[in-house]
N, C-alpha and C positions, 0 to 999 in steps of 0.2 A: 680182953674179953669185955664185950658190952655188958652194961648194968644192968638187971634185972628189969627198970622200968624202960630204960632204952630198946631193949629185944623186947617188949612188948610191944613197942612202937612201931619199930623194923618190920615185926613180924606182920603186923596190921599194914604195914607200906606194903610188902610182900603178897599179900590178899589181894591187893588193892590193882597190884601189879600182872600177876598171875589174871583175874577177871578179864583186865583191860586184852592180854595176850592169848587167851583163852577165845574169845570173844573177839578176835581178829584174825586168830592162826587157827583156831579149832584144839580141842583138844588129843587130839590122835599124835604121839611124835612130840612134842609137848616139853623142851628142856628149860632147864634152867637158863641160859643165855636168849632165851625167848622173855621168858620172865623179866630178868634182867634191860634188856631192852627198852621196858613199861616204867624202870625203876632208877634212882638215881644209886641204887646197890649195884655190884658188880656182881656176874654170873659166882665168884667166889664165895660171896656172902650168900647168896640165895641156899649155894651147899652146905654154909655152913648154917645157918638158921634153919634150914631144912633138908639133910642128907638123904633123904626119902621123900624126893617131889612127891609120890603119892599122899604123903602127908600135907604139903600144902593146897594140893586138888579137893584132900574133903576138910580142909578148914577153909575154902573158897567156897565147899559147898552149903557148909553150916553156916555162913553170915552172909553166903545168898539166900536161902532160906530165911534165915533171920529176918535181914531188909527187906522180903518182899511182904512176911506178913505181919511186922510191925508195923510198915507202911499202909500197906490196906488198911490194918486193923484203924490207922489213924484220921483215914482219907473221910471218915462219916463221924466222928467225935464232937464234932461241932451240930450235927442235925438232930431235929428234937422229932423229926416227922418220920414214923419208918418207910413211907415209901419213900421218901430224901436219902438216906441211910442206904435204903435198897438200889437204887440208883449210883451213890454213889459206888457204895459196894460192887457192882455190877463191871463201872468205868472202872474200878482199882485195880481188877484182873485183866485186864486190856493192854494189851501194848497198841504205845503211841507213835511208833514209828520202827522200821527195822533197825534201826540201830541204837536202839535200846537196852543197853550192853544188861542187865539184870534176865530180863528176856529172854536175850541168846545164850547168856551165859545158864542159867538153868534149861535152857534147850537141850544144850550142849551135854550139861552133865546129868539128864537125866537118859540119854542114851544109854548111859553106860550101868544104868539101874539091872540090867538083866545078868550082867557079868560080876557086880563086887556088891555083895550084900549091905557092905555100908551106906555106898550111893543109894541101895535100894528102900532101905529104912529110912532114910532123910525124903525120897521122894514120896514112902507110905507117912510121914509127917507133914509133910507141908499139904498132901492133898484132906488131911485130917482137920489141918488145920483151918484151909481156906473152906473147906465141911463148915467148919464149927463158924465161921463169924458169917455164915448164910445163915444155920441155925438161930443165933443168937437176933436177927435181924428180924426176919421171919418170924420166931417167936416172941418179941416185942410187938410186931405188929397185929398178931394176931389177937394180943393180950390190951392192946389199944383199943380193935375193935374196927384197925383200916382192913385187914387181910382176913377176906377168906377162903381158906386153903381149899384147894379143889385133889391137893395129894399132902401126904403126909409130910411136915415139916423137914423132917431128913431126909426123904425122895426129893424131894423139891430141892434142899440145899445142894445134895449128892449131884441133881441134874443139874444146877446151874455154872456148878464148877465145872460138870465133864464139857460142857458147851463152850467156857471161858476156856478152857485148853483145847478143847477140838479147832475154833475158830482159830484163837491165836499162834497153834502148831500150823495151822494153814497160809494167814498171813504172815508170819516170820519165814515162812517157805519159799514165797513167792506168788502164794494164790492172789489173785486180784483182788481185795478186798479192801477195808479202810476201815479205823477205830470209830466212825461214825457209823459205820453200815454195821460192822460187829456188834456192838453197843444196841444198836433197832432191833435186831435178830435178838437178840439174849432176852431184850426188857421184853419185850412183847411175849415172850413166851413167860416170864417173868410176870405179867399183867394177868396169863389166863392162871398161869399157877396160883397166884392172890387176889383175882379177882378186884385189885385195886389197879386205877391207870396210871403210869408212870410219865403218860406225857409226852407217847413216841410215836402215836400217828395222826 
């Protein structure tokens, strides 16, 4: 039996592996010797770490979630300017290419938000979440003195997030578009929200 800290390992290779196959095969039909394929574990281990693939689906979904808004959260740390912050903020929610495995892998798994109330609570999380660090942005700026709000700071965060998924469920689709053109659509409307220019026409 592996060690304590060794399955902790496994199991984080196991995530790692699951995304990569998830994000290549799709989630539907979904076994372990898929996983396994990603991985340098055999289809045995994956059962034995995980006898209830469903259980490895939402711990691929909880440190998707994770990395996507620790990342964001980090992508403006360094900017002292809120519309800098807002901007980058803006590009954080953006896929930069279709194969973006973070992207499709939360694609993927939030299809299935309508049928397993867990996916569905991790997808009412993460949009709470990408809420709050508009919020936070927003209301720095406003308390600056660059932003003035033409809607209420949480309408304003609330629409800029439903925008950053509307476009990017689109592009990930296959609509013609491109992280530069999605990015001009969002800040611009972003500009009339705050009244401050971000630098996109």
């Amino acid at each position: 039996m592996a060690r304590p800290k060794n399955q902790k390992a496994r199991r984080e290779q196991l995530v790692r592996s699951a995304k990569q196959a998830i994000a290549e095969r799709g989630l539907n039909g979904l076994r372990a010797i898929d996983v396994a394929a990603y991985s340098e574990l055999g289809a045995g281990s994956v059962a034995y770490y995980y006898p209830d693939l469903g259980d490895l689906v939402r711990d691929v979904h909880e440190d998707a979630v994770s990395r996507f808004y620790w990342s964001r959260k980090q992508s403006s740390v360094d900017d002292d300017q809120p519309r800098l912050k807002l901007s980058r903020t803006i590009r954080s929610g953006i896929p930069q290419s279709r194969d973006d495995i973070d992207f499709q892998v939360l694609n993927e798994l939030h299809t299935h938000a309508y049928r397993d109330e867990f996916h569905a609570q991790l997808m009412s999380e993460l949009y709470r979440l990408e809420v709050s660090l508009y919020i936070d942005v927003l209301s720095e700026g406003v308390v600056a003195g660059e932003f003035t709000m033409a809607l209420p700071v949480e309408t304003a965060a609330s629409n800029l997030v439903a925008m950053e998924d509307a476009y990017g469920l689109h592009f990930m689709g296959g609509t013609p578009l491109d992280a530069d053109g999605i990015y001009r659509m969002i800040a611009v409307n972003a500009e009339v929200m705050t009244g401050c220019p971000l630098g996109v026409s």
